[in-house]
Structure formats: C-alpha cells, structure tokens
C-alpha positions in Angstrom: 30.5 -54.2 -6.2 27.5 -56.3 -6.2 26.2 -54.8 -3.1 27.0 -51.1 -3.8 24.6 -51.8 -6.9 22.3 -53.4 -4.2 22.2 -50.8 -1.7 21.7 -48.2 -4.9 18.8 -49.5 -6.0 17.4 -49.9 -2.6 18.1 -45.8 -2.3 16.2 -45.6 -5.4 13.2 -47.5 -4.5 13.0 -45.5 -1.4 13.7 -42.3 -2.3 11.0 -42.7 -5.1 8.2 -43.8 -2.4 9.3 -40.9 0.2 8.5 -38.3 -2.6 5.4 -40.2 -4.4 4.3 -40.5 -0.8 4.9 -37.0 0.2 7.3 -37.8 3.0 5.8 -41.0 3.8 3.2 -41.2 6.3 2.4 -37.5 8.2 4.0 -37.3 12.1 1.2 -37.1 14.6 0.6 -33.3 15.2 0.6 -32.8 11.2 -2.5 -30.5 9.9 -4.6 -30.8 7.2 -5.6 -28.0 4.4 -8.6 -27.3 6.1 -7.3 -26.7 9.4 -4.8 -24.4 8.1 -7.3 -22.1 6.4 -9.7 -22.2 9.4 -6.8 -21.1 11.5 -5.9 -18.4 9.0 -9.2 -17.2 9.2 -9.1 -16.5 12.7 -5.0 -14.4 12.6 -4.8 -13.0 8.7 -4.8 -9.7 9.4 -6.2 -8.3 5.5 -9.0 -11.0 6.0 -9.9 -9.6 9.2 -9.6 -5.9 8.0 -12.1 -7.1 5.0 -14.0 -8.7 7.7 -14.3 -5.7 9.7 -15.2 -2.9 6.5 -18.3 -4.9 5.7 -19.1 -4.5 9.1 -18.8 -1.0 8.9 -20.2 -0.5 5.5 -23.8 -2.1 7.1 -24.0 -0.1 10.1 -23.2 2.8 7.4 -26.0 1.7 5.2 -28.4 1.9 7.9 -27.4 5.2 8.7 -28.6 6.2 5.3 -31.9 4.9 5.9 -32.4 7.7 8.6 -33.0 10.2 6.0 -36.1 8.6 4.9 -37.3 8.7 8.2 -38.8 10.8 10.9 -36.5 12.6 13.5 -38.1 13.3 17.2 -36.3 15.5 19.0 -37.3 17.0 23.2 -36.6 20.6 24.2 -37.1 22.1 27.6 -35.8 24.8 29.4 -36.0 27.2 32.7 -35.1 31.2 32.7 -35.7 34.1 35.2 -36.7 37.5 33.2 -36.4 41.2 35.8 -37.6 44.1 34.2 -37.4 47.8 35.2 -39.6 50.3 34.3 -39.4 53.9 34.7 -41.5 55.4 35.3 -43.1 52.1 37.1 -46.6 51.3 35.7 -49.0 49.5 37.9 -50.0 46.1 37.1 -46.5 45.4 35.5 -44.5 42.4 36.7 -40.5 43.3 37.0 -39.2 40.2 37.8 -41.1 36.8 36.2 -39.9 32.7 36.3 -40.5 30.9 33.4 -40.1 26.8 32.2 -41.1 25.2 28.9 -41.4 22.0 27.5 -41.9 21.3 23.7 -41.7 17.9 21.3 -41.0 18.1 17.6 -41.4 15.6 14.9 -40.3 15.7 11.2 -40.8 13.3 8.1 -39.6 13.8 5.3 -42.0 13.7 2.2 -40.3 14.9 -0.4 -36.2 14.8 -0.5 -34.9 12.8 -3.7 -31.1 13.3 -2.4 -32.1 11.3 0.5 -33.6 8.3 -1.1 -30.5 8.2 -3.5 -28.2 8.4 -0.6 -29.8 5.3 1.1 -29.4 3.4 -2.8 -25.4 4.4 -2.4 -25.6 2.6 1.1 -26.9 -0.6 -0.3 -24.7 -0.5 -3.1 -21.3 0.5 0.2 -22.6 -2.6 1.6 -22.4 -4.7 -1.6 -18.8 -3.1 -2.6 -18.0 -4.2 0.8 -19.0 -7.7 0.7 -17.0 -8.0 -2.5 -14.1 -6.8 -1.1 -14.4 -9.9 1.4 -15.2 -12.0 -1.1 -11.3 -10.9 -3.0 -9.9 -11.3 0.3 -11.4 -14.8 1.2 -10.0 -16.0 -2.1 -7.1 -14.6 -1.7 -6.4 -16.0 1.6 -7.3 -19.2 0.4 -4.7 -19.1 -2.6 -2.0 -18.1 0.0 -2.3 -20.8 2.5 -2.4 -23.5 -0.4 0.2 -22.4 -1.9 2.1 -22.0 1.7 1.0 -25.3 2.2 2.3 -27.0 -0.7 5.6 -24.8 -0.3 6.5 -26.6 2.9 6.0 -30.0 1.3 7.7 -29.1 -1.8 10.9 -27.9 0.2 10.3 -31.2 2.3 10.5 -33.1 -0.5 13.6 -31.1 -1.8 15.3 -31.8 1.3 14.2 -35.9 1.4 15.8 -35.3 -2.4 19.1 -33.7 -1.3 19.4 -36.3 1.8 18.9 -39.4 0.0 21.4 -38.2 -3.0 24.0 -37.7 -0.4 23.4 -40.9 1.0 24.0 -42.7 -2.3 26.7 -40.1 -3.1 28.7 -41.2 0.2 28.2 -45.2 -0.6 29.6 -44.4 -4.2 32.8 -42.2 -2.3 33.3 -45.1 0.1 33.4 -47.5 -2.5 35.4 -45.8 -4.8 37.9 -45.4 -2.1 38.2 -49.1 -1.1 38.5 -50.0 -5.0 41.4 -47.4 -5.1 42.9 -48.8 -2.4 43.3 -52.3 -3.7 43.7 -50.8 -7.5 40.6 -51.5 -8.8 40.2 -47.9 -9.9 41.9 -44.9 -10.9 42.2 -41.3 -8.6 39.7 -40.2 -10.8 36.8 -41.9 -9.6 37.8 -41.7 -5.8 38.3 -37.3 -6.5 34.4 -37.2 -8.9 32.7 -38.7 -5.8 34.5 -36.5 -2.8 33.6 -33.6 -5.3 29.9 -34.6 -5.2 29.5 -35.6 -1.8 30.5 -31.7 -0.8 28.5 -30.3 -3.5 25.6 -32.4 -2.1 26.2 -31.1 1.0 25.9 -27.7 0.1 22.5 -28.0 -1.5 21.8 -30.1 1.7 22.3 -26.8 3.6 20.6 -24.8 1.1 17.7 -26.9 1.2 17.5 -27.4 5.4 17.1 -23.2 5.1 14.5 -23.1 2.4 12.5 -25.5 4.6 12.5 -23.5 7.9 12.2 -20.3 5.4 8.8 -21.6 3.9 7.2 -23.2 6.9 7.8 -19.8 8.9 6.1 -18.5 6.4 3.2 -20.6 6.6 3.4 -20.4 10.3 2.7 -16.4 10.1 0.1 -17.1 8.2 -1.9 -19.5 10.4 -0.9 -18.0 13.6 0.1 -21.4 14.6 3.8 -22.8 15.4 4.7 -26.1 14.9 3.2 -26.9 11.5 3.7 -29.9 10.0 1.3 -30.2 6.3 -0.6 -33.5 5.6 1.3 -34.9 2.3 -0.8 -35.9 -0.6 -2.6 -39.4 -0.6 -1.2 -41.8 -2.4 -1.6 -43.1 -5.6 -2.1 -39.4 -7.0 -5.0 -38.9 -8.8 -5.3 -35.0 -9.8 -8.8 -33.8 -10.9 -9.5 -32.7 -14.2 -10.3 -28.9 -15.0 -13.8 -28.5 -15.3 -15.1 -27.1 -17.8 -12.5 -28.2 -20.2 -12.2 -24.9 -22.5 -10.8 -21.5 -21.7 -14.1 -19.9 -23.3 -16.5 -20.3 -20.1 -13.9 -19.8 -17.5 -13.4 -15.9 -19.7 -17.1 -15.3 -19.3 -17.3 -16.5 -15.5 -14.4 -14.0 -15.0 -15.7 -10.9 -16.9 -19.2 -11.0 -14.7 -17.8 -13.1 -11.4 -14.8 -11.9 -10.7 -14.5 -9.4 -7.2 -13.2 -7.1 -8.9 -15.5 -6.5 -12.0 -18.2 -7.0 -9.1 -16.1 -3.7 -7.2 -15.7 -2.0 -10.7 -19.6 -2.3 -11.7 -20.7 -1.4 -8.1 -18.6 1.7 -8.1 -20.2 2.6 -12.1 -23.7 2.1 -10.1 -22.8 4.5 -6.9 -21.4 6.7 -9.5 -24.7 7.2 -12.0 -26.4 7.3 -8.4 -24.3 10.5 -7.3 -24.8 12.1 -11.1 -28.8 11.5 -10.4 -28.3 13.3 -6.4 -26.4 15.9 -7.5 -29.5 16.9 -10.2 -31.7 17.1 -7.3 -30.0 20.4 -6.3 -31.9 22.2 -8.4 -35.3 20.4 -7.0 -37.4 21.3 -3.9 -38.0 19.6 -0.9 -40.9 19.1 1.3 -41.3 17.9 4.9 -43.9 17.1 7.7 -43.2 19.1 10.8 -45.4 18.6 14.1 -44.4 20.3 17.9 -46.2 20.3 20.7 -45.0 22.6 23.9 -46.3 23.3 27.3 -45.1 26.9 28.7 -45.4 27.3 32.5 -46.1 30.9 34.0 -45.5 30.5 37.9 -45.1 34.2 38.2 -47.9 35.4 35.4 -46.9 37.6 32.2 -46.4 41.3 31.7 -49.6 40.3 29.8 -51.4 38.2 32.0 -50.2 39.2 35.7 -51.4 35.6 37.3 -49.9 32.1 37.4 -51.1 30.4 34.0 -50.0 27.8 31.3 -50.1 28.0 28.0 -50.3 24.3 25.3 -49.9 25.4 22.1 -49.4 22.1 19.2 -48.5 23.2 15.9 -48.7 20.6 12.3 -47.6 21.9 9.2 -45.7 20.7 5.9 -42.5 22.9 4.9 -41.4 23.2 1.3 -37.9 25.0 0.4 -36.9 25.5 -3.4 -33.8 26.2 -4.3 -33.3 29.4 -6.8 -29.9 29.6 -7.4 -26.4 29.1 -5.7 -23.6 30.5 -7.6 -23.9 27.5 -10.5 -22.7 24.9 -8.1 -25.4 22.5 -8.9 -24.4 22.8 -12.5 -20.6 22.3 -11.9 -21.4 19.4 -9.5 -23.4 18.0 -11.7 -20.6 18.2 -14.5 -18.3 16.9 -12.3 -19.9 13.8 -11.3 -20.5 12.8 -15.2 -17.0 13.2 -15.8 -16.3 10.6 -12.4 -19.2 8.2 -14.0 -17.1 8.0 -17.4 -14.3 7.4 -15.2 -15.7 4.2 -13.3 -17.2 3.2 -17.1 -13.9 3.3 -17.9 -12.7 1.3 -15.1 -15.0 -1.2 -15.5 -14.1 -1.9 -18.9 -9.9 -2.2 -17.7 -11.4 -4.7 -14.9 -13.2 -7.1 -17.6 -10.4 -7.3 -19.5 -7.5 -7.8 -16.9 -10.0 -10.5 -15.1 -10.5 -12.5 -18.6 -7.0 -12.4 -19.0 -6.0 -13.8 -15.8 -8.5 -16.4 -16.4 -6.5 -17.1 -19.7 -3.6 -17.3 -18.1 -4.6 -19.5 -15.2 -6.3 -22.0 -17.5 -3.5 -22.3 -20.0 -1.1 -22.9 -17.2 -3.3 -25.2 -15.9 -3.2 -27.2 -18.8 0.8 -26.9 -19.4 1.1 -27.8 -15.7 -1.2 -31.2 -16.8 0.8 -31.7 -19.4 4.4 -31.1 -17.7 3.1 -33.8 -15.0 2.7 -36.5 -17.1 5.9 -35.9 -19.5 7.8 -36.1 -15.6 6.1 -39.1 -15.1 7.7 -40.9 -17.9 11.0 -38.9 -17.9 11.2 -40.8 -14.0 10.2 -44.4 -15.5 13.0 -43.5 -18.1 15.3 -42.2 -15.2 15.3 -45.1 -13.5 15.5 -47.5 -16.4 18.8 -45.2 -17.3 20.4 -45.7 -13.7 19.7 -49.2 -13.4 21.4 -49.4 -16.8 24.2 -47.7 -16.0 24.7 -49.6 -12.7 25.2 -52.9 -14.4 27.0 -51.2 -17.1 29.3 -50.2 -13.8 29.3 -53.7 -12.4 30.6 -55.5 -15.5 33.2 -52.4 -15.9 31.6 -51.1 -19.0 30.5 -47.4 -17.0 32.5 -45.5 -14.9 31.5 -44.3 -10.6 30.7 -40.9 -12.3 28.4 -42.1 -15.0 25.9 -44.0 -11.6 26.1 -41.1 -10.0 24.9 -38.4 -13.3 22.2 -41.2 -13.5 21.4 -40.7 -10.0 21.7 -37.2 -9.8 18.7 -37.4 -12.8 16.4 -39.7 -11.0 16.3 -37.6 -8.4 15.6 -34.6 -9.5 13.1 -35.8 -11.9 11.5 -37.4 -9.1 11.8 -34.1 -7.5 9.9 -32.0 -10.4 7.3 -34.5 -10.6 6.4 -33.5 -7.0 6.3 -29.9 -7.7 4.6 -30.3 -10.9 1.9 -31.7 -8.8 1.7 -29.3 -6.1 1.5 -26.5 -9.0 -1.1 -27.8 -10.8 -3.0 -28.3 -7.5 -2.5 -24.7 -6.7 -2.9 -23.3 -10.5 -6.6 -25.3 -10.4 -7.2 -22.6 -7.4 -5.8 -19.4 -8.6 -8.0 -20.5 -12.0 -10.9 -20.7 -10.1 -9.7 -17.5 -8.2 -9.3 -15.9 -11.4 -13.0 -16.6 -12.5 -14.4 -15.7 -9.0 -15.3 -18.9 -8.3 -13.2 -20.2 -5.4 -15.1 -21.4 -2.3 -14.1 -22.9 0.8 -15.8 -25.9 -0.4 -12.8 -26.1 -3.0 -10.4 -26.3 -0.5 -12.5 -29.4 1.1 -12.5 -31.1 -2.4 -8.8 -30.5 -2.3 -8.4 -31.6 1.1 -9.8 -34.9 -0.2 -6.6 -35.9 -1.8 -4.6 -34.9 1.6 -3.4 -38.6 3.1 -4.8 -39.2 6.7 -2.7 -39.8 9.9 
C-alpha cells in the first residue's frame, strides 16, 4: 500500500512537470513560432494570392498614369496606284508607286477623367496593400493558433497516458488486495472500468493529435513538425494598454478592413467626380511629322519628288449631349458613394466590436489562468489527502482515482488556458489592426530552446 501511494505521487509530480513544461524538453528537429510562420509565408496559398493582387494592382496603377502622358505612335506604308484614262491625256501618269512615312505625338492638356482615373489607381494600390495587410494577420493568427493546437493535444495525450498509467497501478493493486481479501469486488471492478475508459480517451486523444499537427503541417508546407513548448516558469505578458477604450479606437481607424471600407468611399466620390466630367470638354496637343516618296511623280507633278509636310496643333472636343447618360451615370454613382458610406459605417462598428470581444476574452482568459492555477495546488492537496485517507483505510481505490482523475485535468485546462490567452492576446491585436510579425517574435520569446 505504501508504495502504490509512492509510485502515485511520483505520477503526480511528473505528470505536473511534463504539462508545466510543455512536454518536457523539445526533440531535436522541433520548430519554433517563427519558423513556422516564415514557412507559411512561403506555401499559404490566400497569403500568396494577397501577395500577388498588390502586385497587380501597382502595375495597374501605373497604367493609369499613361493617360496623363504623351502617346508616340510610327506609321508607314507602300501602295501601287494604275489609272486609265479615256480618252488618254498626255502628260498623265497611269500607273504610279508610292511609300510614306509619318510620326505622331499627343499630350494631353486638358482631360479631368484621366487625372481622376490615375487618383483611383493610387487608391487600387492602397486597397490592395490592405488586403495583404488582413491576410498577413490572418495568417499569422492561424499558424499560432495551429501551433498551440498541436501542443495542447500533446499535452492532452501526456494527460490521458499518465492517467492510465496510475489507473493501471490502482487495477493491479486492487486486484492483489482482492486476492488475499483485503478488499471487496468493488474496488477491483471501479478500476478495470476506468482503465478501459482511459483507454478510450487514449485513442481519442492519439487521433486529435495527428488530426491537429496535419493541420499545421498543410499550413507550413512542411512534414514532420514538432512545436517548441513554452519556456518554463510561465510568465504571460500583460495586455497593453489595460482598458478596452483605446484598443476600440485603434480598431475603428486601423483595422484592414475599415482601411478597405474607407478606401473603397474614397474611389467611390472619385468615380462620382469622373463621371461629371462627361459633360466637360477636353483638349489635347497633337504634332505629326511625314515624309511622302514619289518614285514615279504625281498625276500632278509627273517627275520623281518628295514631299515633308509637319503638322502641330491643339484639338478641343465638347461634348453636347448623349442621350442623358452623363446625368444617369452621374446619379448612379452617388447612389454607389452612399453605399460604400454606408459600408464604412457597418465596418467601424463590427471592427470595434471584435476588439471588444477580443479584449474581454483576453481578460476572462487572464482571469481563468490563475483561478486553474489554484484549483491545481487544491487538486493536488485533495489527492494527496485522499491517498493517506486510502492508506489508513479511511477512503476507498475509487475515491484516489476521482482525485486523480481531477488533477489531471486541471492540470490539463491550465495548459490550454495558457495557450488561449497567448493566442486571444493575437486575435486582440488582430482585431485592432495592430498585429506585426514582430508580435510573433515577442511571442516566440517565451518558446523554450532546444
């Protein structure tokens, strides 16, 4: 008896290290945080798709440039021109070869719609760059909380393994105190019952493992991953600032998407102010130059000649009137700019929200860790109680085993509670559009070493 109280508390003691530790020390090929996102960076195919539209939103925003400046453009051409006359008149060619050359320029000097266009470009590119910025943050959130998955099924598992463990000592030695009549059936038939239980979740927890770090591994692009656990002792950081109020304000004006939503309110008013310039004229600066070549003459000038002729002039075209379509475009992208106002106003809102959500559940998170942390002192105070209750036959097998059963899963909790207020401190700082990669290296700091 004396050792099965022993060996209990030595399951106890180790169990409680494995999870404080986060599985102990990390096997050799284990990665860090960092590496994980880096590695995501360079397989997650949404990331590279943001990635790839900003791209394209630049090269399309210097394509709007070209309407503010000049187009050059060559011409040249060859032709062959037979012509019969009848009666024939003397003098007159009827057969002539002919080749041309020309160059024409044109600048614009007047054309409103074009200068608004290249505004809408700049704004593409910055709608574009926020989209990235959503996706990096994004991506970030998903491989911490992948991360942090993995070890949290780890230390479910290391939970399950070192119950059934216990479990099987308690079976064995209710059996052998059975068999010499120390104890009734009753104990022997509690602990068989929950050594197969633990068995079970033992199963159940061996598939949520490999479930969650395939996970992670299609994430990463990576296979065999193996997470860092966190250093030991613990320390998490404290949410900075304290109150919900500037974390709501960071979120109304930071957040990607009330960036999107105002950027989309800007292009809008921009294509209200381009669609009024239907009704305005435009004016351009148009220059040629051309070099005709007569190797035959002309009906006019029967001998071989060549004719420069340059040409510089400015054009102006004013629109009269085209069926009201100016006025009905016009109309129709006011009705569009209400509609991104209105947007805009439904993306403040949901983004201060979130943020009030994320920093509340920070803070219950907080609080849940440190309510865990005494309900696993109390735990094990309450199983080392009942264990020399057992020994002096004042507690029965199943009462050391409810006692265990307790421990461990407060232990358990305490290690998620953790890993979710790690991962709420993100989302919170997602929420206000202030996560950075440089989070994820703060974060990183409290990753143990190999």
């Amino acid at each position: 008896m004396v050792r099965n109280f022993r060996h209990s508390l030595t399951h106890c003691a180790t169990l409680a290290t494995l999870l404080t530790m986060g599985l102990a020390a990390a096997p050799a090929g284990a990665q860090s945080l960092v590496e994980m996102v880096e590695l995501a960076q360079g397989f997650d195919a949404p990331w590279l798709s943001s990635r790839a539209a900003l791209d394209a939103a630049e090269h399309k925003g210097a394509q709007a440039k070209s309407g503010l400046l000049p187009s050059v453009g060559a011409q040249a051409g060859a032709n062959y021109t037979r012509t019969e006359l009848h009666p024939n008149i003397p003098g007159v060619l009827g057969s002539a070869h002919q080749q041309s050359a020309a160059i024409q320029a044109s600048q614009p000097l007047y054309r409103p719609a074009n200068t608004i266009a290249y505004r809408q470009g700049q704004r593409n590119v910055e709608l574009a760059r926020a989209q990235l910025d959503a996706a990096t943050q994004d991506l970030l959130v998903r491989v911490s909380q992948g991360y942090f998955d993995v070890l949290a099924a780890q230390d479910t598992l290391t939970t399950v393994q070192a119950q059934k463990r216990a479990v099987r000592e308690q079976l064995e030695f209710a059996q052998r105190n059975f068999d010499i009549g120390a104890a009734t059936i009753t104990d022997q038939r509690e602990a068989q019952a929950r050594h197969d239980l633990v068995e079970a979740q033992e199963i159940a927890a061996t598939n949520d493992l490999q479930v969650k770090r395939l996970a992670l591994e299609q994430l990463v692009g990576k296979s065999p991953l193996q997470p860092h656990p966190l250093a030991q002792p613990v320390q998490l950081p404290a949410v900075q600032p304290a109150t919900v109020a500037p974390w709501v304000e960071q979120a109304e004006n930071d957040q990607p998407l009330v960036r999107q939503a105002r950027l989309a309110l800007d292009m809008a008013e921009l294509e209200t102010r381009k669609a009024e310039t239907g009704h305005l004229p435009t004016v351009d600066l148009q220059a040629s130059y051309g070099v005709q070549r007569n190797p035959d003459g002309t009906t006019t000038i029967p001998i071989k000649n060549r004719i420069h002729q340059g040409q510089v002039g400015v054009t102006l075209n004013m629109p009269l009137f085209a069926g009201f379509a100016v006025q009905n475009r016009v109309k129709e992208t006011l009705s569009l700019e209400e509609k991104a106002r209105a947007d805009l106003d439904n993306a403040r809102r949901q983004s201060a929200q979130a943020a009030r959500q994320a920093f509340y559940g920070v803070q219950s998170g907080t609080g849940q860790v440190k309510a865990l942390e005494a309900a696993v002192a109390s735990s094990q105070s309450a199983l080392e109680a009942n264990q020399l209750g057992y020994q002096v036959g004042v507690r029965i097998n199943v009462d050391v085993l409810n006692a265990q059963s307790q421990l461990y899963q407060a232990q358990r909790d305490l290690a998620q509670a953790r890993y979710n207020v790690l991962v709420g401190q993100l989302k919170l700082r997602q929420a206000a559009g202030q996560l950075q990669m440089q989070d994820i290296h703060g974060l990183n700091q409290l990753i143990a070493r190999p």
